[in-house]
C-alpha positions as CSV (number, residue, x, y, z in Angstrom):
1,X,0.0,0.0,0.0
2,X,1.4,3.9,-0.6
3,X,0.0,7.1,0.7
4,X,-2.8,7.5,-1.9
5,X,-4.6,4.3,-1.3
6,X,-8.2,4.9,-0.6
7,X,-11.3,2.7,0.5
8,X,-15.0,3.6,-0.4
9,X,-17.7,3.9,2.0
10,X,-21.5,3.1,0.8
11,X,-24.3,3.8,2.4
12,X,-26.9,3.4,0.0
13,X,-31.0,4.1,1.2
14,X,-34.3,4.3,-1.2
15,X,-33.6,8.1,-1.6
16,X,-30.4,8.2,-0.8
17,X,-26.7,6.9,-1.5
18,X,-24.3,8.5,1.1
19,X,-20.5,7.7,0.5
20,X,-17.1,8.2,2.2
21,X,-13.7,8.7,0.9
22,X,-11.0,7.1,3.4
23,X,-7.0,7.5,2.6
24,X,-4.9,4.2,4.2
25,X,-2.3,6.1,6.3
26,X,-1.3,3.0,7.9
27,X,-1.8,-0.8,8.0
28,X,-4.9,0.1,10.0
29,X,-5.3,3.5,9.7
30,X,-7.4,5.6,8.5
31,X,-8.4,9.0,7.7
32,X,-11.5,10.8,5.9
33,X,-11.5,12.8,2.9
34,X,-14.3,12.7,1.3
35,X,-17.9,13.4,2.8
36,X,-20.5,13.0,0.4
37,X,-24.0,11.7,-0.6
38,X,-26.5,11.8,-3.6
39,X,-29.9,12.6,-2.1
40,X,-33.7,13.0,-3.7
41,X,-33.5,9.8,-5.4
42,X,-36.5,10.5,-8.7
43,X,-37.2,13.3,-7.1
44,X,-34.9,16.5,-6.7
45,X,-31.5,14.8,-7.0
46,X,-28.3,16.6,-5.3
47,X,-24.8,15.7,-5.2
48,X,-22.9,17.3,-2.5
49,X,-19.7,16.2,-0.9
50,X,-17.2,18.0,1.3
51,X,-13.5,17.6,1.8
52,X,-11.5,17.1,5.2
53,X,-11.9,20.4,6.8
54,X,-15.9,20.4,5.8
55,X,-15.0,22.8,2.4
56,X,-17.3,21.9,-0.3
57,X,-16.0,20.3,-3.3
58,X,-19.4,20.0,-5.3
59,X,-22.8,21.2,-4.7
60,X,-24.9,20.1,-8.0
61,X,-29.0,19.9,-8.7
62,X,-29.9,17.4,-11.2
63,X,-33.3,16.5,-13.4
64,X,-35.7,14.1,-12.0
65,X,-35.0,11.8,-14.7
66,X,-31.4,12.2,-14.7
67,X,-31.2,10.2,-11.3
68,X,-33.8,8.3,-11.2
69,X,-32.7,5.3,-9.1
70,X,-29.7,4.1,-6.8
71,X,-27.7,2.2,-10.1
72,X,-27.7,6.1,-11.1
73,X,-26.3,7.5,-8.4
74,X,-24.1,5.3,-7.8
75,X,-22.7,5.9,-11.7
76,X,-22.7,9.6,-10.9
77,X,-21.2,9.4,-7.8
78,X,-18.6,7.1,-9.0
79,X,-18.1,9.5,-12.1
80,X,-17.3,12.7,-10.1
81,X,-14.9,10.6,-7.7
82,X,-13.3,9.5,-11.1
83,X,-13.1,12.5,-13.3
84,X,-13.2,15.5,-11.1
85,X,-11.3,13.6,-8.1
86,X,-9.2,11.4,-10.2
87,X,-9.4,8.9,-7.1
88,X,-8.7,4.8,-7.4
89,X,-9.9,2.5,-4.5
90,X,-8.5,-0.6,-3.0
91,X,-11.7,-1.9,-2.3
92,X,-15.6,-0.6,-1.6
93,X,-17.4,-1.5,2.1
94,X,-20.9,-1.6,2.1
95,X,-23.2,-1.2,5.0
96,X,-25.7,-4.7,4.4
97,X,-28.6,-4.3,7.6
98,X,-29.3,-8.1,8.0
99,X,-26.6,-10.8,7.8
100,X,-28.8,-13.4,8.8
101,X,-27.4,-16.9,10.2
102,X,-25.2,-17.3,8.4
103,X,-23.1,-14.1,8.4
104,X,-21.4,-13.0,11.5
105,X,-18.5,-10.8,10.3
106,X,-17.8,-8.8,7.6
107,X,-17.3,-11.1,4.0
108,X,-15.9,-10.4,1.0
109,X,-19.2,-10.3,-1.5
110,X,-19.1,-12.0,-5.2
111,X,-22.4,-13.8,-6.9
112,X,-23.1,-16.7,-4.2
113,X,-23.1,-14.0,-0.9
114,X,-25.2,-11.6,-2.7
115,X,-27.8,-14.8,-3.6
116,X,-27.7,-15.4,0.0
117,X,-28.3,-12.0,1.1
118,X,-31.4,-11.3,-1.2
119,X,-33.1,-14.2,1.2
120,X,-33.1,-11.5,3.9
121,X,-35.0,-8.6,2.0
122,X,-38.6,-9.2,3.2
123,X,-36.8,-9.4,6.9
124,X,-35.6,-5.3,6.1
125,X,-37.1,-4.3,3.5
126,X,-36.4,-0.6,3.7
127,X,-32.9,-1.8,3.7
128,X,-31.9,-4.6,2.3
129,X,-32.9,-4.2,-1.2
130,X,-31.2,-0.4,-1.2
131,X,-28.0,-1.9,0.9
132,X,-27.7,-4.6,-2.1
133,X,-28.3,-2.6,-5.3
134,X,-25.1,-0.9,-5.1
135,X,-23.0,-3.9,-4.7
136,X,-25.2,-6.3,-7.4
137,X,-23.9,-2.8,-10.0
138,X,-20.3,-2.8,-8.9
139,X,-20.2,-6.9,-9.2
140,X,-21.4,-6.5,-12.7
141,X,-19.4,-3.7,-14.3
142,X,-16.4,-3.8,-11.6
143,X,-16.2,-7.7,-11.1
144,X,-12.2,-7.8,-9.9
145,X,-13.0,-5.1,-7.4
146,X,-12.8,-6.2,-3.7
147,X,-16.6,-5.4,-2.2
148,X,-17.2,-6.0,1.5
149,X,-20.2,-6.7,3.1
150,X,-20.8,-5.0,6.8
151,X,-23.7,-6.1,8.7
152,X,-25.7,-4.2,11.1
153,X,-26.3,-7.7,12.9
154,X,-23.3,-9.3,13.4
155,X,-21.9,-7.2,16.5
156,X,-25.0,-8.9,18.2
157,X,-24.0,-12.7,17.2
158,X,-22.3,-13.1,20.1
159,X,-25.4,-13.3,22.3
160,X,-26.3,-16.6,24.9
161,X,-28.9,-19.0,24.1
162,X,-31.4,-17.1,26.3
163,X,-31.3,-13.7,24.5
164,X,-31.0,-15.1,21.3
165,X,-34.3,-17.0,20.6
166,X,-37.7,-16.9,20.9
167,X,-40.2,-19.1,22.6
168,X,-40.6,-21.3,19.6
169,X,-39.9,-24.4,18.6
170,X,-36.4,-25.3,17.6
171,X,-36.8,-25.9,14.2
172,X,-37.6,-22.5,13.4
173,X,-34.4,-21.4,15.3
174,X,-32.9,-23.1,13.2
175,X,-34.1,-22.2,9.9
176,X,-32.4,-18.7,11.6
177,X,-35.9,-17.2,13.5
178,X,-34.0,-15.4,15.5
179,X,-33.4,-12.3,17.7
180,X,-30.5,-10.7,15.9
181,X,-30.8,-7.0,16.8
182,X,-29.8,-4.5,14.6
183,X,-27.3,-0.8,14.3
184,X,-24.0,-3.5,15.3
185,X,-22.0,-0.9,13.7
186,X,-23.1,1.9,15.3
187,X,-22.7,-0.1,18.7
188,X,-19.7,-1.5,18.1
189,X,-18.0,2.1,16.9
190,X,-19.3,3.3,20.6
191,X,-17.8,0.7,22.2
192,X,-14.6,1.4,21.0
193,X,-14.7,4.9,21.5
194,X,-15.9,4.9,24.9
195,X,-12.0,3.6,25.5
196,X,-11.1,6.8,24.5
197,X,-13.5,9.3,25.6
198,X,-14.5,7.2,28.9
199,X,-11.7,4.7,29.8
200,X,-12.9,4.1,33.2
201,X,-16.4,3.0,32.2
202,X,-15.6,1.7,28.6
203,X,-15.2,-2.2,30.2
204,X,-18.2,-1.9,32.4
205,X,-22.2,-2.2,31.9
206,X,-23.1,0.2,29.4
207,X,-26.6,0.6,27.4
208,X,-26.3,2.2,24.4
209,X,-29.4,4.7,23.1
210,X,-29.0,5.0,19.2
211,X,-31.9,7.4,18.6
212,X,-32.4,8.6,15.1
213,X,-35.3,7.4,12.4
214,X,-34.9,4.2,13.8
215,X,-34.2,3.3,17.2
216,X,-33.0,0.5,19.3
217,X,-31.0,0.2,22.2
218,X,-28.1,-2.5,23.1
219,X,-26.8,-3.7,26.5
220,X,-22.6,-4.0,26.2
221,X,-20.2,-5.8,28.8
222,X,-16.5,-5.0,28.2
223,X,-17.3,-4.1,24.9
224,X,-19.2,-6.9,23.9
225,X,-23.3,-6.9,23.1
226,X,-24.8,-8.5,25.3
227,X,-28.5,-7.6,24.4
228,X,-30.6,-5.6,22.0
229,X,-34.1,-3.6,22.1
230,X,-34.7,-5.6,18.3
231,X,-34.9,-8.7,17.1
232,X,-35.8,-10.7,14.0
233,X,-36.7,-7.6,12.2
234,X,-36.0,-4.2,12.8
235,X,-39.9,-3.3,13.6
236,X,-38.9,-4.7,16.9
237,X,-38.4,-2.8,20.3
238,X,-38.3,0.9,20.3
239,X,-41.2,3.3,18.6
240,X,-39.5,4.9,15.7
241,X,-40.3,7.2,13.4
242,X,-42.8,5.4,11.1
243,X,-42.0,2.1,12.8
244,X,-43.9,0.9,16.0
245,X,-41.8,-1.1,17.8
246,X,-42.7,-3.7,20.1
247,X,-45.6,-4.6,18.9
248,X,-48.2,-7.6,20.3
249,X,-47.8,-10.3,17.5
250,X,-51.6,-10.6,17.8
251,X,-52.3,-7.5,16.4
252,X,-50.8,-8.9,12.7
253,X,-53.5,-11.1,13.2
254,X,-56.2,-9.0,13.8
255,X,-55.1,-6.9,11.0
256,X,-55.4,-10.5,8.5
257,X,-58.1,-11.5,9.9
258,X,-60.5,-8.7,11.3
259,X,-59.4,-5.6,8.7
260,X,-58.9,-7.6,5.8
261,X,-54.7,-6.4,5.1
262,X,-53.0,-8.3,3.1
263,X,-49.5,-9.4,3.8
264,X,-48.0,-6.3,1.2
265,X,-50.6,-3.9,3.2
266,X,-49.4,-5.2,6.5
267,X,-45.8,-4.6,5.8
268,X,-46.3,-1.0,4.2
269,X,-48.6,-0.2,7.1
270,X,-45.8,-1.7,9.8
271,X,-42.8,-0.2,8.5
272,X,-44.2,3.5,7.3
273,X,-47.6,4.3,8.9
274,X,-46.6,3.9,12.7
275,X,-44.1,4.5,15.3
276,X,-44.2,8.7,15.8
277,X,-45.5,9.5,12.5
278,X,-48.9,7.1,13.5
279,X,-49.1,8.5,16.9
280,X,-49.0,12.0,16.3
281,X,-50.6,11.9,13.3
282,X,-48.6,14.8,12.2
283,X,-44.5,13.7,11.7
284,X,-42.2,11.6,11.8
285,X,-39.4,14.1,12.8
286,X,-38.6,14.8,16.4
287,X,-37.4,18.2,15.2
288,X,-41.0,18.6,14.2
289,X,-43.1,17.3,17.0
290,X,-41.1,19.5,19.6
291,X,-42.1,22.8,18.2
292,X,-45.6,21.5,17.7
293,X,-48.6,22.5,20.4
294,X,-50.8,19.5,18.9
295,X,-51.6,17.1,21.4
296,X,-50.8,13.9,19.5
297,X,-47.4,15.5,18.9
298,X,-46.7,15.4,22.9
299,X,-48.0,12.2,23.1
300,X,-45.6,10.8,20.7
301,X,-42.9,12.1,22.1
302,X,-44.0,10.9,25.6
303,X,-44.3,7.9,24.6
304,X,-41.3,7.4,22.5
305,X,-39.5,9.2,26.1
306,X,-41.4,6.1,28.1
307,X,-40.5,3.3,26.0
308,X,-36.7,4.3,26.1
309,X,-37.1,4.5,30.0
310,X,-38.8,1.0,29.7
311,X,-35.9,-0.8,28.0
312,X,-33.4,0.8,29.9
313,X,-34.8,-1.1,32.7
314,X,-34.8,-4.4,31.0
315,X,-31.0,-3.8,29.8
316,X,-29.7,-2.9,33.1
317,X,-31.3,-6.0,34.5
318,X,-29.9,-8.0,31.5
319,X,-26.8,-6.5,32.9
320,X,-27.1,-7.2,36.3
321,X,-26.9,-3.0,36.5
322,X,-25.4,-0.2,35.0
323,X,-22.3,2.3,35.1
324,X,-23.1,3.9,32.0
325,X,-26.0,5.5,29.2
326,X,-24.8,7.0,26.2
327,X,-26.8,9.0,23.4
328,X,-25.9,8.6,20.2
329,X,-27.5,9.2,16.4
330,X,-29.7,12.1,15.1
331,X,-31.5,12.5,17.9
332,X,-29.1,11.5,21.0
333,X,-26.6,13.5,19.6
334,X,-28.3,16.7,18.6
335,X,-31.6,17.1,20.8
336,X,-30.5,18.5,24.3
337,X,-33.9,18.4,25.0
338,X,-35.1,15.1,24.6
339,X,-31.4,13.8,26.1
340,X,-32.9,15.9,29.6
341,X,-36.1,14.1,29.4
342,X,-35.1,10.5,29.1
343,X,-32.4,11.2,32.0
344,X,-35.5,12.0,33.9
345,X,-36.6,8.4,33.1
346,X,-33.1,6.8,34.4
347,X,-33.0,9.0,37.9
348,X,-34.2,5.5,39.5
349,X,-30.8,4.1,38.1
350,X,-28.8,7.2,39.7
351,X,-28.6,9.4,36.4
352,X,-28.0,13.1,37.1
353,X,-27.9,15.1,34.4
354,X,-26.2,18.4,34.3
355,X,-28.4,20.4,32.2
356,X,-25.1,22.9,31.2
357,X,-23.3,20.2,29.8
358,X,-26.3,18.8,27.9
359,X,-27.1,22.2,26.2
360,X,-23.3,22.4,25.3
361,X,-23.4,18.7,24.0
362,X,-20.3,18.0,25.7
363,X,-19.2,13.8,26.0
364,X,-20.1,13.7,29.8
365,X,-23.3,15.4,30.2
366,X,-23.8,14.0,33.8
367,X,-23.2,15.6,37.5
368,X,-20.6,14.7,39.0
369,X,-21.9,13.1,42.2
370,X,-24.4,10.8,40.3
371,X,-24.0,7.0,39.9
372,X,-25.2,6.6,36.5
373,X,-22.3,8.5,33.7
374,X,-24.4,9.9,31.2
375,X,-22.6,10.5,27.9
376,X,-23.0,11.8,24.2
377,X,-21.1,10.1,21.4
378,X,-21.6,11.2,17.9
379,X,-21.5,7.6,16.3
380,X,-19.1,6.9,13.0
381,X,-20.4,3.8,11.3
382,X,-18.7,4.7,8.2
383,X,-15.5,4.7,9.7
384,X,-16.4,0.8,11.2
385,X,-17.4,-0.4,7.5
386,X,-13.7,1.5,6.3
387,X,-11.9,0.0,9.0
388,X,-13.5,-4.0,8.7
389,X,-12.9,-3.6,5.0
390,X,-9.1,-2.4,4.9
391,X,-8.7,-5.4,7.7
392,X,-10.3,-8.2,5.5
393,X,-8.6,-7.1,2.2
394,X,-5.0,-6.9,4.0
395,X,-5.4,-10.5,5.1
396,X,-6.6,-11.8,2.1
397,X,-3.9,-12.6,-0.2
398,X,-5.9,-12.4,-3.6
399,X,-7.6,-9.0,-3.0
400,X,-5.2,-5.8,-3.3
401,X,-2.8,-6.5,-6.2
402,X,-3.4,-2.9,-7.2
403,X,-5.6,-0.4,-7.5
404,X,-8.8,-0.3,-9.6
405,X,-10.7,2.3,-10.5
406,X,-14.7,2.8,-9.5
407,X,-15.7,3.4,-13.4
């Protein structure tokens, strides 16, 4: 490897394809240089992308029909890297939500992984289809270029017997009916940084809040998952924003049987017409409901406040207690508001928050004197799909005889 080696990020959504640029500094280091995504998907496309230091290196409006899927943004994201950035990649890491059974690390992806992977689409299928399409176009017009698979579920594979299954019988465990749980990378990024920003809690019992569009929460012991608000899908545990969360299973069958739903209807109406959105009635953005004065807007929020306080309670005991809460994703890391309410939910666990240091955003947002640490780390799960993909192409001797370039 030389200075100017480089590994690609992608993200890639139903609207959206987000991408990072990461220059190999060392054998396992890594630093970004490209921020960037493609967003309004059919819509309003937009390119934009920023360097290092946040300057903006492109800012460009395209037609409807000019990007009118994710195979097309991913062509004209990989053409701007190309021509205007004149950038080569040792290989490409892909964040893939569901691993299922059968994966529990990051892979290297050619035509039999992807096959297996498509099985998992009707288990995430806001994800799954959009977290493939940009690795089934690379495989086709890029086939020699290493592609790496990251899954969301693997850092919770790990789990014992008794958090991992269901109350069912064993057969369907092991067809891989499962609790997997889901945002492993986002975890697992936290983890490691708490080792750096909070050294004397980073090995102890910490419960991880990642709050954003989706939600779920994750128990860690020395750094390890132990368990996770979600399950087979990731409907389960925590309202979200059009998601509802833990949900009685008996209310899919009322929905077959009493209101006539298909399965299709079911799945639209579970994945899109619930969590905060269906509660409130008016959004699914937290921003949103804050600064509303409608009444189903404070109920979703209360709600969404209570349910976090819930499964905080069924972590720590997972745990056998706690020493440490952190906020992290859209909303941990940016609403100082909602952060002061859900502390208000752990002060039976010994949370104090200091409401300075929460409007400030700092790391360490609790008082001094109070058992429970609470802290507030912006999570990086680009840089955990950069860093398992330059570790699986460095040990593999038949990936990174050279560079190749994205187009």
């Amino acid at each position: 490897m030389n200075a100017m080696d480089r590994i690609l990020v992608v993200n890639a959504g139903s609207s959206s394809v987000k991408f990072r640029v990461f220059e190999v500094t060392g054998p396992q280091s890594l630093q970004q240089a490209i921020s960037g995504q493609i967003d309004g998907i059919g819509v309003r496309p937009k390119l934009v992308a920023t360097g290092p230091s946040s300057e903006v290196l492109v800012e460009r409006n395209y037609e409807a029909g000019e990007v009118p899927d994710v195979a097309t943004a991913m062509r004209t994201a990989g053409a701007w890297l190309q021509s205007e950035q004149s950038l080569n990649f040792l290989a490409i890491g892909h964040r893939v939500v569901h691993g299922g059974p059968d994966y529990d690390r990051p892979v290297l992806v050619n035509d039999k992984v992807l096959h297996d992977l498509e099985r998992y689409v009707n288990l995430a299928p806001l994800h799954q289809p959009n977290n493939l399409a940009p690795i089934r176009i690379l495989l086709e017009r890029l086939p020699r270029m290493p592609q790496v698979a990251c899954f969301d579920t693997a850092f919770h594979r790990g789990h014992g017997p008794l958090a991992d299954r269901y109350a069912i019988p064993e057969g369907l465990y092991i067809e891989g009916v499962r609790r997997y749980g889901f945002h492993g990378l986002s975890y697992e990024y936290v983890a490691e940084k708490l080792h750096e920003v909070a050294p004397d809690r980073a090995d102890g019992r910490i419960v991880v809040a990642h709050l954003g569009s989706g939600a779920s929460m994750c128990a860690i012991r020395n750094g390890r998952s132990v368990e996770s608000s979600m399950g087979f899908t990731a409907l389960d545990g925590l309202p979200m924003g059009t998601r509802p969360g833990q949900l009685d299973p008996g209310i899919v069958l009322y929905l077959l049987t009493e209101k006539g739903m298909s399965p299709q209807r079911i799945q639209t109406f579970l994945y899109g017409e619930c969590g905060l959105k269906g509660l409130s009635g008016i959004s699914n953005d937290v921003r949103e409901l804050l600064k509303s004065t409608e009444p189903g807007a404070a109920l979703a929020l209360n709600y969404f406040v209570y349910r976090i306080g819930l499964f905080a309670g069924m972590l720590a005991a997972a745990l056998g207690g706690i020493d440490g809460f952190v906020f992290t994703a859209g909303i941990g890391e940016r609403s100082a508001e909602m952060r002061s309410r859900i502390a208000e939910k752990l002060a039976w666990l010994g949370a104090e928050i200091d409401e300075q240091a929460n409007a400030r955003s700092e790391v360490c947002i609790s008082r001094g004197e109070g058992r429970l640490r609470l802290y507030v780390v912006p999570t990086n799960e680009e840089l955990m799909i950069a860093k398992h993909t330059l570790s699986l192409i460095t040990r593999t001797p038949s990936v990174g005889s050279g560079l190749m370039r994205t187009a």
